[in-house]
FIVEXMAR-13452 format. One line per 8 residues: number of its first residue (from 1); their letters; for each residue x, y, z of N, C-alpha, C. Coordinates in nm, 2 decimals, always signed. Layout:
// residues N
NUM	A	X Y Z X Y Z X Y Z; ...
END
This chain:
// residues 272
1	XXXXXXXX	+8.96 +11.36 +7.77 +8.92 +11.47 +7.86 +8.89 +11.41 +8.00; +8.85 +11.30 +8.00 +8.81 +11.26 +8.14 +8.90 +11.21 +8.23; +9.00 +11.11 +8.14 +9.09 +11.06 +8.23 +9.17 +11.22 +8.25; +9.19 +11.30 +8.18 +9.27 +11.41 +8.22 +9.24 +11.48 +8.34; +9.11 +11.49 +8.34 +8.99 +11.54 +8.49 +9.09 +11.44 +8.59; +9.06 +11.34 +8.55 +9.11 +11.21 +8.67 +9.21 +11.22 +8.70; +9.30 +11.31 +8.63 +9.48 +11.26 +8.66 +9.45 +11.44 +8.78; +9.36 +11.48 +8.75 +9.35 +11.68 +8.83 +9.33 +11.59 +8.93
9	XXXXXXXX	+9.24 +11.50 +8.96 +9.17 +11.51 +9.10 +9.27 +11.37 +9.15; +9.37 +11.30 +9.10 +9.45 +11.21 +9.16 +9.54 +11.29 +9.19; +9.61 +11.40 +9.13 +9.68 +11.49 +9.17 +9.69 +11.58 +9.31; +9.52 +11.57 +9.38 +9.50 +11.62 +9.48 +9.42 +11.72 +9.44; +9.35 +11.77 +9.36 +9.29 +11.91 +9.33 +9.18 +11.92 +9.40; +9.13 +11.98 +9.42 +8.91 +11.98 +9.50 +8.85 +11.97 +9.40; +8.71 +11.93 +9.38 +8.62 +11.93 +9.29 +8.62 +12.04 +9.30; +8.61 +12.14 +9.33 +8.56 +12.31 +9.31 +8.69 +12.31 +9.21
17	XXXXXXXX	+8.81 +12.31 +9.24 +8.93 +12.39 +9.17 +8.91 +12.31 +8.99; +8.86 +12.20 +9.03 +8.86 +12.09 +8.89 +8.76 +12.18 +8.83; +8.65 +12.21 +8.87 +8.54 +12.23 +8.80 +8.56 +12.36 +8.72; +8.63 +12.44 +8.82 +8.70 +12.59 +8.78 +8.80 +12.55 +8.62; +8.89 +12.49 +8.65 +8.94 +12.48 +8.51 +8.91 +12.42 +8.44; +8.79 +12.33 +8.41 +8.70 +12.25 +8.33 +8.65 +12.36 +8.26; +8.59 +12.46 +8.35 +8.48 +12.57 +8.30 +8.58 +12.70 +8.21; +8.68 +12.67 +8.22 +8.81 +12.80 +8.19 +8.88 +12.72 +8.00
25	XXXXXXXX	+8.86 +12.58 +8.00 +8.93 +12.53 +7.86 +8.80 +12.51 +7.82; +8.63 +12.50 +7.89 +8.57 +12.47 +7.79 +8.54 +12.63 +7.72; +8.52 +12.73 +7.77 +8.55 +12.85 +7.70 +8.62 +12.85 +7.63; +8.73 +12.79 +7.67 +8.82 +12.82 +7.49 +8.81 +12.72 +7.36; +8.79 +12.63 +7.47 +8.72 +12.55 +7.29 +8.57 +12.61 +7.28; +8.51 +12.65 +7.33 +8.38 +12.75 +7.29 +8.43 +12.82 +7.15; +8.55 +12.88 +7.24 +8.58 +13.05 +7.12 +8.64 +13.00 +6.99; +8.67 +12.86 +7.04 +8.79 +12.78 +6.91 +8.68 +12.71 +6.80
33	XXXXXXXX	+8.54 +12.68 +6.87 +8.43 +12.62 +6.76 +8.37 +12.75 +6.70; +8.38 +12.86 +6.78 +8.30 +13.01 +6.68 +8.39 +13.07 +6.59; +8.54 +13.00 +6.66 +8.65 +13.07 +6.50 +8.67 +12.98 +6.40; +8.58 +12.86 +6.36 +8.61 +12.79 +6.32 +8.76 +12.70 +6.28; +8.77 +12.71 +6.40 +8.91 +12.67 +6.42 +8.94 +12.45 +6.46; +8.83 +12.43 +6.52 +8.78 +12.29 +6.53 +8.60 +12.27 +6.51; +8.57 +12.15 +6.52 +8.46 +12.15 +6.45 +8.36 +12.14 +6.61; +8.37 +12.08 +6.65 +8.28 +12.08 +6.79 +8.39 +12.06 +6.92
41	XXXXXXXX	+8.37 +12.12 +7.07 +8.38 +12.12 +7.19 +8.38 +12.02 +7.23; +8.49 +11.94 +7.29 +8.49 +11.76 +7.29 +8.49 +11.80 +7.46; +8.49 +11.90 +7.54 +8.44 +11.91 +7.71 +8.31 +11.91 +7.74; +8.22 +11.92 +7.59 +8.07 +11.93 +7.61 +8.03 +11.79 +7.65; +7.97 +11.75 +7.81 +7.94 +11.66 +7.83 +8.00 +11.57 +7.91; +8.10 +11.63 +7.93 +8.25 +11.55 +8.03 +8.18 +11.54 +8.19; +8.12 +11.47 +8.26 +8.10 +11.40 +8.40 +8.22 +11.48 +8.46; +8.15 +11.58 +8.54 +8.25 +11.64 +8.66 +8.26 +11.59 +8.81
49	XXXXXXXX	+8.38 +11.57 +8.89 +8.34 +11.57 +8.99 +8.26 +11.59 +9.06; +8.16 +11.59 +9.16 +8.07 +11.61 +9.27 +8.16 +11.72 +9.36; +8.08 +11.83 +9.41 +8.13 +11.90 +9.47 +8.06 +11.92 +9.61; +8.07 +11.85 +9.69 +8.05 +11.80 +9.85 +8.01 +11.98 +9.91; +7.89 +12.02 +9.95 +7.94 +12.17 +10.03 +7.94 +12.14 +10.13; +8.07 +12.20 +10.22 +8.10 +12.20 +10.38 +8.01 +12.24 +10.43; +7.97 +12.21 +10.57 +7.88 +12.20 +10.69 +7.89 +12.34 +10.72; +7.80 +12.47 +10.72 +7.86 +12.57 +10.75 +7.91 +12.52 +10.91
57	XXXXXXXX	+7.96 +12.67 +10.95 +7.98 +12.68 +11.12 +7.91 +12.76 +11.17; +7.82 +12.76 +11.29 +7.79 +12.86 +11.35 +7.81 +12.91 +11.49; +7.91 +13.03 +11.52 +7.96 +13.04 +11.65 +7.79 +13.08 +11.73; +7.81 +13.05 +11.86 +7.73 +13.10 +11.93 +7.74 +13.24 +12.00; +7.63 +13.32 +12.04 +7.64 +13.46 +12.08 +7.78 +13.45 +12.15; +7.76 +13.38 +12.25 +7.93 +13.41 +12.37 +8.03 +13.41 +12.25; +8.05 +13.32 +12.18 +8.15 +13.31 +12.09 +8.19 +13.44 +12.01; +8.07 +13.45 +11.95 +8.12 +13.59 +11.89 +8.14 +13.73 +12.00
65	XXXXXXXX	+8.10 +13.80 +12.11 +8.12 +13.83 +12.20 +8.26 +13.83 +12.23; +8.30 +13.72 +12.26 +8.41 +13.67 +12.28 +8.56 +13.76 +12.17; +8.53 +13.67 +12.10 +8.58 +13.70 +11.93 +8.58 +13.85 +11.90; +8.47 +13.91 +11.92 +8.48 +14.05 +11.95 +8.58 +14.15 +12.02; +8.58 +14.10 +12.16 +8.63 +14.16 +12.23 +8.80 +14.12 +12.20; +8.79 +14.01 +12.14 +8.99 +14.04 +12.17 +9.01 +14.06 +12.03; +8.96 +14.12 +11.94 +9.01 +14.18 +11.82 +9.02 +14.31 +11.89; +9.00 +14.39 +12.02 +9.05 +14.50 +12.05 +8.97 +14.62 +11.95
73	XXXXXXXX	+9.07 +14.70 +11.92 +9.05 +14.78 +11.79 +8.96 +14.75 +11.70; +8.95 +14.65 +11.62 +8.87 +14.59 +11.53 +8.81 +14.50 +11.56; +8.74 +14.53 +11.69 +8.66 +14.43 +11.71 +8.50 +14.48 +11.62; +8.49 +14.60 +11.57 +8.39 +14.65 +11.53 +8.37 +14.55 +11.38; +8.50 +14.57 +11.32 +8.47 +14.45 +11.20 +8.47 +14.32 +11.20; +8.47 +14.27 +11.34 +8.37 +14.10 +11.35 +8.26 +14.12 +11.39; +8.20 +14.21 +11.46 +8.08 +14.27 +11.50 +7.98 +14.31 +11.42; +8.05 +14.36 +11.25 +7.95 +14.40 +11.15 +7.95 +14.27 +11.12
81	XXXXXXXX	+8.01 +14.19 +11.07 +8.02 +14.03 +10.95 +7.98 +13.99 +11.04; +7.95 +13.97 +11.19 +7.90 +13.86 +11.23 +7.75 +13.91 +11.31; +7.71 +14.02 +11.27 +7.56 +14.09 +11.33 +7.49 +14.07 +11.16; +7.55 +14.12 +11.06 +7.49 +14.17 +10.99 +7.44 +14.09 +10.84; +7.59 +13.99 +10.89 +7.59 +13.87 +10.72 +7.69 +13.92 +10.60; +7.70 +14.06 +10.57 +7.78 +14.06 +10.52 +7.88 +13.98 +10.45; +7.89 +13.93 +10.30 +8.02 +13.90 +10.25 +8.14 +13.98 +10.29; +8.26 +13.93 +10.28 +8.37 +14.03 +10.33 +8.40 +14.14 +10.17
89	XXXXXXXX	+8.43 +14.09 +10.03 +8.38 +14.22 +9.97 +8.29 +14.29 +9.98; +8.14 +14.27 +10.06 +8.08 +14.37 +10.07 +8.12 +14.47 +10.19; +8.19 +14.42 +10.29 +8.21 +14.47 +10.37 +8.28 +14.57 +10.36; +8.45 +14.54 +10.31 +8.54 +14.64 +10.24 +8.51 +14.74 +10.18; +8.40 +14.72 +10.07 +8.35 +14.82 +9.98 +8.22 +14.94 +10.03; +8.23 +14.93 +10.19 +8.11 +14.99 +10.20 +8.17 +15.13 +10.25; +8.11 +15.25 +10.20 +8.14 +15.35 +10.20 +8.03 +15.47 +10.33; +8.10 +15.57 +10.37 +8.08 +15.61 +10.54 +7.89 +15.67 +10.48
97	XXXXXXXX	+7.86 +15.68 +10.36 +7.81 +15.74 +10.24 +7.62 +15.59 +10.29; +7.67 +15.51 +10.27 +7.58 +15.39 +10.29 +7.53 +15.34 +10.45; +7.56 +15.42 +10.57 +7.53 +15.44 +10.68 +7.37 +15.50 +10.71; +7.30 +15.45 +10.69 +7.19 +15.50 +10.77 +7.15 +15.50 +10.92; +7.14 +15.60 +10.97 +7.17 +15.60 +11.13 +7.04 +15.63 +11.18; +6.94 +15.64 +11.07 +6.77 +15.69 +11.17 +6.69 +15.58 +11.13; +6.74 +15.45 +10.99 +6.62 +15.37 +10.95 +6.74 +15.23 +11.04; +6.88 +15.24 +11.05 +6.97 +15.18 +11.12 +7.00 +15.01 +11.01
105	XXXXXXXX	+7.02 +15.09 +10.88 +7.06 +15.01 +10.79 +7.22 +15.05 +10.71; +7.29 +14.97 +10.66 +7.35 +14.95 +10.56 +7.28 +14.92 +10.42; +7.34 +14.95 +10.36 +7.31 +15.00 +10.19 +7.45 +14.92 +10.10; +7.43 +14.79 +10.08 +7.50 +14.69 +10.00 +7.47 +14.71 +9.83; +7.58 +14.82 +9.80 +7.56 +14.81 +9.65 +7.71 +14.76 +9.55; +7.76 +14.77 +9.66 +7.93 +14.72 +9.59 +7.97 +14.63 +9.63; +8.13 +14.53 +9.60 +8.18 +14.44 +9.63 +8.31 +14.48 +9.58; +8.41 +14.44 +9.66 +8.55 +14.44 +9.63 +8.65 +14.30 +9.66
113	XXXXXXXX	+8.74 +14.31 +9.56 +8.80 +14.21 +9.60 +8.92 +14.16 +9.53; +9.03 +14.09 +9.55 +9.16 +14.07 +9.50 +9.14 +14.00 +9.37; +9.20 +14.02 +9.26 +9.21 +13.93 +9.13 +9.36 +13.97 +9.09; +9.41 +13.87 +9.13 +9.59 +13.89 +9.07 +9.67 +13.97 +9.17; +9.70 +14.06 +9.17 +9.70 +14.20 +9.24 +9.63 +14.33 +9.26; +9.55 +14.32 +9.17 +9.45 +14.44 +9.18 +9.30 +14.44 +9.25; +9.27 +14.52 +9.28 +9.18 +14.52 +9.36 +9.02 +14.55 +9.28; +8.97 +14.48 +9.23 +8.86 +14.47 +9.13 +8.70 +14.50 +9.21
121	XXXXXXXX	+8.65 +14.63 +9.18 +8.54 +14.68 +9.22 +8.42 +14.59 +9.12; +8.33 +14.56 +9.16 +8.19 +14.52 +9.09 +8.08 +14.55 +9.18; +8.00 +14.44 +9.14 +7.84 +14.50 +9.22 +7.84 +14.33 +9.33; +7.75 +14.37 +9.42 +7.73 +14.26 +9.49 +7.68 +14.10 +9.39; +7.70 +14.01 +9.48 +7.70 +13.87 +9.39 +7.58 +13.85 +9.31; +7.42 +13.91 +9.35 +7.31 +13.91 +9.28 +7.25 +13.99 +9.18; +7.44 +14.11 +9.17 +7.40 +14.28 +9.16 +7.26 +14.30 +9.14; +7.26 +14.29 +9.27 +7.11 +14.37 +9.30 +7.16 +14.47 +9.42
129	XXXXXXXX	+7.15 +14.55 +9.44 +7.17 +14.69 +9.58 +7.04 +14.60 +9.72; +7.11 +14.59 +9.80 +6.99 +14.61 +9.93 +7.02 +14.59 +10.03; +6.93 +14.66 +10.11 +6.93 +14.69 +10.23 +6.95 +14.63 +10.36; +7.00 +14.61 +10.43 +7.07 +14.52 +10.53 +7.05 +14.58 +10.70; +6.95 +14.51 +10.79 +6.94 +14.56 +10.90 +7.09 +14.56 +11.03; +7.08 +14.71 +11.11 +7.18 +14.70 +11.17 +7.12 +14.70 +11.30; +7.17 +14.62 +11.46 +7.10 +14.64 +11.55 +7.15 +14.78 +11.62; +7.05 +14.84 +11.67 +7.08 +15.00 +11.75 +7.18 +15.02 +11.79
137	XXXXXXXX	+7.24 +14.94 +11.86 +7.39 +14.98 +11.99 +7.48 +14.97 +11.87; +7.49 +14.87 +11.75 +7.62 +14.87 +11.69 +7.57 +14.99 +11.56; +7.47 +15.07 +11.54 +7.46 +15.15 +11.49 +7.57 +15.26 +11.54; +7.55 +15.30 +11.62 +7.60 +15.37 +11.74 +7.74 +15.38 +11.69; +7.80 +15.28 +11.72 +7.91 +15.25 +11.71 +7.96 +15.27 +11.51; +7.91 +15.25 +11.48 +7.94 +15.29 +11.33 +7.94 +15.45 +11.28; +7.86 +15.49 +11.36 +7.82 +15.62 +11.37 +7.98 +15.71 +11.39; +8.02 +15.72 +11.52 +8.14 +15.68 +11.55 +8.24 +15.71 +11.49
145	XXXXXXXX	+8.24 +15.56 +11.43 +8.35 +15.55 +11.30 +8.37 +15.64 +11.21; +8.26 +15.70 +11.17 +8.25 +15.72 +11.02 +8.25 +15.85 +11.08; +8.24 +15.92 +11.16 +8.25 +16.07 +11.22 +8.35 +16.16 +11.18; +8.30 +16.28 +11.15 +8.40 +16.35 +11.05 +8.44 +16.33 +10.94; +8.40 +16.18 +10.86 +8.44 +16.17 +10.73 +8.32 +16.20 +10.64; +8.42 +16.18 +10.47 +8.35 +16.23 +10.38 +8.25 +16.14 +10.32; +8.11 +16.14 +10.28 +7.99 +16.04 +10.28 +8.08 +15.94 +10.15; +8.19 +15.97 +10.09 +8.30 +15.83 +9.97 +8.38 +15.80 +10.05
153	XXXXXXXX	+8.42 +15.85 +10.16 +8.53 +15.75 +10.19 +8.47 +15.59 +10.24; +8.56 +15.49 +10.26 +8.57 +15.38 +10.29 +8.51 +15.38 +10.45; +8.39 +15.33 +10.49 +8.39 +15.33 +10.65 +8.48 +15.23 +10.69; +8.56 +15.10 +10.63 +8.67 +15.04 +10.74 +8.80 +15.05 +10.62; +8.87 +15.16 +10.61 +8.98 +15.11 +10.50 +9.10 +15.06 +10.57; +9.16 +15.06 +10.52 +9.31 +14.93 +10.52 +9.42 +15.06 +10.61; +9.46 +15.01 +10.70 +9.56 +15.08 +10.79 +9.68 +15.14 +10.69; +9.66 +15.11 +10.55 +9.75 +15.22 +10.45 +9.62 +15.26 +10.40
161	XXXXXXXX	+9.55 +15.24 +10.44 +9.49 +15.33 +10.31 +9.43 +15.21 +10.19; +9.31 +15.28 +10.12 +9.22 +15.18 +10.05 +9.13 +15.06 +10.08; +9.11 +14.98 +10.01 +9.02 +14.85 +10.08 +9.12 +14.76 +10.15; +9.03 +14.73 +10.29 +9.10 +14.61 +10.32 +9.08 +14.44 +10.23; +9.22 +14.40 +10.22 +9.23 +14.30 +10.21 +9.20 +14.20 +10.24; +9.11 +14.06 +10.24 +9.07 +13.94 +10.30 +9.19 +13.90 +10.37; +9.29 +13.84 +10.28 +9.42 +13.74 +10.34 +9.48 +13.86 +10.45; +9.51 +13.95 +10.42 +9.56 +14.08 +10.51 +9.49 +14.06 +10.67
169	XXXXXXXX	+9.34 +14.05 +10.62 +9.27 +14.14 +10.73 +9.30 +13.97 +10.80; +9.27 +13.86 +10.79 +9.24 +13.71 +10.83 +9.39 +13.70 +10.93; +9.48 +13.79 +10.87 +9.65 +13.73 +10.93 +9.65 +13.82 +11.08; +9.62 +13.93 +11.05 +9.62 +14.06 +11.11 +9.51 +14.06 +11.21; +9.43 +14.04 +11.20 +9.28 +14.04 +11.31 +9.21 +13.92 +11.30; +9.17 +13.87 +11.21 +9.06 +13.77 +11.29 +9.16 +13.64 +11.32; +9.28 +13.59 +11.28 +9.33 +13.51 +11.34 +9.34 +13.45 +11.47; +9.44 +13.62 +11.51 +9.51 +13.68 +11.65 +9.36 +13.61 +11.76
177	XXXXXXXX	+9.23 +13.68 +11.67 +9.14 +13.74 +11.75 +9.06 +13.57 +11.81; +9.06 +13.50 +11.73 +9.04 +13.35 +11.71 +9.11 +13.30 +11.88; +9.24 +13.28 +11.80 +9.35 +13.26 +11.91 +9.34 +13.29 +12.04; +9.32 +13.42 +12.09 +9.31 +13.48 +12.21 +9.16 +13.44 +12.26; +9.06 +13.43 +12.14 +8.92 +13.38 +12.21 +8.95 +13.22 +12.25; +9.02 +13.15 +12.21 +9.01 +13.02 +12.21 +8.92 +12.94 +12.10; +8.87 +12.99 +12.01 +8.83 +12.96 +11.92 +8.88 +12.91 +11.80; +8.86 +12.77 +11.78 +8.96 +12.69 +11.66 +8.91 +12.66 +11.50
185	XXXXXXXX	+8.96 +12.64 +11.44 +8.93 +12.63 +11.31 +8.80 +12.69 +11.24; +8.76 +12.80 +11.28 +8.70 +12.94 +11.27 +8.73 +12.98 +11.10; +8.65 +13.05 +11.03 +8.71 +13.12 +10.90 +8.63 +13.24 +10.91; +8.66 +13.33 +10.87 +8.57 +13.41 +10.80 +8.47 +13.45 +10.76; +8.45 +13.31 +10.66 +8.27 +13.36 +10.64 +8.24 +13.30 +10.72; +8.27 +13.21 +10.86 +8.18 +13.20 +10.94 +8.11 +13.25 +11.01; +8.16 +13.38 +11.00 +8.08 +13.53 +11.05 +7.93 +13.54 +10.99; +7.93 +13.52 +10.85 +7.79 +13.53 +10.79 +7.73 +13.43 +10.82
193	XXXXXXXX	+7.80 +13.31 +10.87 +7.68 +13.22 +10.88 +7.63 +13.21 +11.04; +7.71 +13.28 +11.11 +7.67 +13.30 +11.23 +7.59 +13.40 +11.24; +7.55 +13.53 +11.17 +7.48 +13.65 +11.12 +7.33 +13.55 +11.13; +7.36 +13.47 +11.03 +7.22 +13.41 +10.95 +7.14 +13.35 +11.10; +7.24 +13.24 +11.15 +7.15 +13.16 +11.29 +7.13 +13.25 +11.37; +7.22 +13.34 +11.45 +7.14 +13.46 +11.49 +6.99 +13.55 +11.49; +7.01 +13.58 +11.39 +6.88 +13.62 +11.31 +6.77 +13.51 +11.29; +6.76 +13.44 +11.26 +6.66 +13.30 +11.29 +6.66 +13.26 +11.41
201	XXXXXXXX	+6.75 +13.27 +11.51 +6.69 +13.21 +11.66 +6.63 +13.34 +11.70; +6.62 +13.46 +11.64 +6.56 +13.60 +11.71 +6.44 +13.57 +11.63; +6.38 +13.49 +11.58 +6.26 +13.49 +11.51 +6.25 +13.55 +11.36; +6.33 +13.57 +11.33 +6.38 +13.64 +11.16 +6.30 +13.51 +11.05; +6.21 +13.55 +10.97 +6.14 +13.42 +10.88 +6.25 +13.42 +10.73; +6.24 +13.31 +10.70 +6.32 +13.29 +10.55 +6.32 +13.41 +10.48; +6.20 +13.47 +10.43 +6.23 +13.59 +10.34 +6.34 +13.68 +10.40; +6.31 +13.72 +10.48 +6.36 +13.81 +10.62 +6.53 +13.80 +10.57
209	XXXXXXXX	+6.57 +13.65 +10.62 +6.71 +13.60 +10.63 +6.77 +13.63 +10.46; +6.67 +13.54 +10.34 +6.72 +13.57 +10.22 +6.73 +13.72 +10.21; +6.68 +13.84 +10.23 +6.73 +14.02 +10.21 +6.82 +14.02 +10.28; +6.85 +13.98 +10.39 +6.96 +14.03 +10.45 +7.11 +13.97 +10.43; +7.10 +13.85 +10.34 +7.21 +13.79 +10.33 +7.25 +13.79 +10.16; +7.13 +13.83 +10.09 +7.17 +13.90 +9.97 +7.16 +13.73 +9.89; +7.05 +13.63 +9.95 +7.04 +13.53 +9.87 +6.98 +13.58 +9.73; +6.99 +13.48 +9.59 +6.89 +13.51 +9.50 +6.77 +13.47 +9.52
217	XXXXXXXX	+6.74 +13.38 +9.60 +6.64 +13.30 +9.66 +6.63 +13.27 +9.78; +6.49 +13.26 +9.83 +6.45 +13.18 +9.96 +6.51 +13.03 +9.95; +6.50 +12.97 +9.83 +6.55 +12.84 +9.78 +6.66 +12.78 +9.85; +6.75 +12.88 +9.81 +6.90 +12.90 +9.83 +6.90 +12.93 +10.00; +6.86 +13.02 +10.08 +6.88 +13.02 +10.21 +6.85 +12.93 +10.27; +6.73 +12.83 +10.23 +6.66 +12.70 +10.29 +6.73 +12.59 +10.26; +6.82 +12.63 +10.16 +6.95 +12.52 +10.13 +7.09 +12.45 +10.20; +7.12 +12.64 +10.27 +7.20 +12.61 +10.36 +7.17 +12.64 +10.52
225	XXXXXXXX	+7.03 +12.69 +10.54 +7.02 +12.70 +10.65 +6.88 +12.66 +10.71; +6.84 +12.58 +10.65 +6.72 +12.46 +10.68 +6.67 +12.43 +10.79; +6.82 +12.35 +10.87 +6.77 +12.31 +10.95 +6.79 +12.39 +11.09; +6.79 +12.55 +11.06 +6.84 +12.60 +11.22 +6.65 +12.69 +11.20; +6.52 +12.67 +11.06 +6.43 +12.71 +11.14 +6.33 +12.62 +11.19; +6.28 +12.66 +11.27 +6.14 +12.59 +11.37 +6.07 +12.49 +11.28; +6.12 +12.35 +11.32 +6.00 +12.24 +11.23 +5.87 +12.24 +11.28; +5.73 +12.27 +11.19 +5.64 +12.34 +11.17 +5.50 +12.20 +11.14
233	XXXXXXXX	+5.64 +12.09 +11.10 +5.55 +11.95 +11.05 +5.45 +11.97 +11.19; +5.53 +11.96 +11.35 +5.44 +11.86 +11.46 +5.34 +11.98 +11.48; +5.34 +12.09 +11.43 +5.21 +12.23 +11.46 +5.13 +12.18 +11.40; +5.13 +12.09 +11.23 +5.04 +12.08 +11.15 +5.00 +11.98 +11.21; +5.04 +11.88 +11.23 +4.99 +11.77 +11.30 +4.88 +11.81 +11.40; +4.89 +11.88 +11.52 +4.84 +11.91 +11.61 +4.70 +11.99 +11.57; +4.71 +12.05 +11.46 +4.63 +12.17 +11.42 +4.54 +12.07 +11.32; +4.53 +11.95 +11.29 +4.46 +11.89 +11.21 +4.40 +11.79 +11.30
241	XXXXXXXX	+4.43 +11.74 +11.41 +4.43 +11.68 +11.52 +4.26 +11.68 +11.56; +4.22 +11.88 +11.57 +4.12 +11.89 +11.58 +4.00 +11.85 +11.50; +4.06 +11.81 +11.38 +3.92 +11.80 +11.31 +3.89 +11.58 +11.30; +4.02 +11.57 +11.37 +3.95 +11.40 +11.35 +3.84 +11.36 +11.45; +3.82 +11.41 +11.52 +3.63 +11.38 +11.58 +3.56 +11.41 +11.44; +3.54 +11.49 +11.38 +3.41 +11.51 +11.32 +3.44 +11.41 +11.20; +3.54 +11.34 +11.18 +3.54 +11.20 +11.07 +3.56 +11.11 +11.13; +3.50 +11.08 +11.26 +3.61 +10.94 +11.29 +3.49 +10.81 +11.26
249	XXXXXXXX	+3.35 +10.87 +11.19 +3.27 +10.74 +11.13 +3.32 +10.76 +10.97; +3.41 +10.78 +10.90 +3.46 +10.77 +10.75 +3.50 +10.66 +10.75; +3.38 +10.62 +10.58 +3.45 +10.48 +10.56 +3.40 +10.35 +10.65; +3.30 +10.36 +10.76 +3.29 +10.23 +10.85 +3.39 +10.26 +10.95; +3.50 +10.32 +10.99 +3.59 +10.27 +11.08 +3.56 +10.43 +11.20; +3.53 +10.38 +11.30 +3.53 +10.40 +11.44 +3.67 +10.50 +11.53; +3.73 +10.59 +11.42 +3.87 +10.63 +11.42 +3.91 +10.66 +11.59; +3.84 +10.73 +11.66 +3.81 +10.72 +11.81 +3.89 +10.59 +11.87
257	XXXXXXXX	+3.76 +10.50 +11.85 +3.77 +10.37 +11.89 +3.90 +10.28 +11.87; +3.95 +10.31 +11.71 +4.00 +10.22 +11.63 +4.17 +10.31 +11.74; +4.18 +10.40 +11.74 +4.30 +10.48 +11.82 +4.31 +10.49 +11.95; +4.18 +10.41 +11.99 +4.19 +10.39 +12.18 +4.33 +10.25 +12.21; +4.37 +10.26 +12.34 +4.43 +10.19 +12.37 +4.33 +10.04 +12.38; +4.43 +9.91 +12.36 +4.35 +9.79 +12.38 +4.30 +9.77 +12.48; +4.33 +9.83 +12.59 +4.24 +9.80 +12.77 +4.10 +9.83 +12.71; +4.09 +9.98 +12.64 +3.97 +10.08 +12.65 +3.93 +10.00 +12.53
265	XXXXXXXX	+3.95 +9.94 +12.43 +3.89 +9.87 +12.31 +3.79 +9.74 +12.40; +3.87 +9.67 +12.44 +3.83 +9.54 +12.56 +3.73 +9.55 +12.60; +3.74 +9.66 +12.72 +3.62 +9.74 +12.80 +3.51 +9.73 +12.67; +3.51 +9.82 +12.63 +3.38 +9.82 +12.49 +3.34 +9.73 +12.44; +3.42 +9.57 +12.40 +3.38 +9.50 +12.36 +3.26 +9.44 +12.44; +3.29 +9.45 +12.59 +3.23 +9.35 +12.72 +3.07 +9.44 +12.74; +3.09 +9.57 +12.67 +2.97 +9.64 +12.73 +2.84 +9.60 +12.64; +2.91 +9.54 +12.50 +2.82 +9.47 +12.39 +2.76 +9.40 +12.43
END
């Protein structure tokens, strides 16, 4: 089993794709030890690859702006994924129905997305339903959109008709839209992760960021987005700062004194 792993990933495979079909035959010897068909799962225990996660990306306001404007027409669907966080099946699946225009939310309770050919409806990645802030002006604009239609239809469907497609929508609009911004090696979900640092440079706190990005955890958002909030260590520092006068005789040591520069130590000694 292992060297077989070894021959996937000499082959060129990713640790994600390895891990994927590691996880897909150990199921079947699962189902082959409950049919009594072999005696024990010889993938139980097999050392998998390390799976490295990429650096997210995060465009900056001009960038997305930018990026906006030359998707033209759709520029409104880089403007939701990159305001709001949005996964792109959640985005597809959101219906004119989940618009709220007076609390100025979306309502994330679906997900769509390609498996084979078909277009496979489920629930968001935590199936959990929640609520997702939208800012006022792009309210507005969604408002708009969805004008005249029925509260099930699709608020962005596919120029035939039904959900739009990821690879579809990526060839068709955000490519083009890339290209004409000048913006290089860009994907998709870098919209959500530009969502995320947005929202945390506007002062948004962890909890805040995990609801709106549909983390299962704060855990999880401080995992991949750590280092874009306010380090908090040098406040604690400062804020504890105040109370070393009233210990600085703990212990025999003179903490004052013992933290003066050597000129000012000198001086003191001479005054003995």
């Amino acid at each position: 089993m292992t060297s077989w792993l070894g021959r996937l990933s000499a082959e060129g495979l990713s640790a994600g794709t390895i891990r994927k079909v590691y996880l897909v035959l150990s199921m079947m010897l699962d189902a082959a030890v409950a049919d009594s068909r072999i005696v024990r799962n010889p993938a139980k225990g097999v050392p998998l690859p390390r799976q490295t996660r990429k650096e997210p990306r995060f465009l900056s306001a001009d960038e997305l702006g930018r990026l906006i404007t030359a998707a033209g027409d759709d520029g409104l669907h880089i403007a939701v994924l990159g305001l709001t966080g949005l996964r792109f099946g959640e985005f597809a699946a959101l219906r004119v129905g989940k618009l709220d225009p007076v609390r100025h939310r979306l309502t994330v309770s679906q997900s769509v997305s390609v498996v084979g050919s078909q277009m496979v409806w489920t629930t968001p990645k935590t199936h959990r339903t929640r609520s997702v802030p939208v800012p006022p002006a792009l309210t507005a604009r969604l408002v708009d959109a969805a004008g005249g239609r029925d509260r099930n239809d699709l608020l962005f469907p596919a120029p035939m008709g039904g959900p739009i497609r990821l690879n579809n929508w990526r060839r068709r609009v955000f490519a083009p839209a890339c290209e004409a911004a000048g913006i290089a090696g860009a994907t998709p979900h870098d919209l959500r992760h530009t969502a995320a640092s947005l929202a945390i440079a506007a002062g948004a706190n962890v909890k805040a960021v995990q609801q709106m990005l549909g983390h299962a955890s704060a855990a999880m958002t401080l995992d991949v987005y750590a280092g874009l909030f306010p380090d908090d260590l040098d406040a604690v520092g400062r804020s504890l700062d105040g109370l070393v006068p009233e210990m600085c005789h703990f212990g025999g040591v003179d903490v004052e004194k013992q933290g003066a520069p050597a000129s000012t130590r000198a001086e003191n000694r001479g005054k003995r």
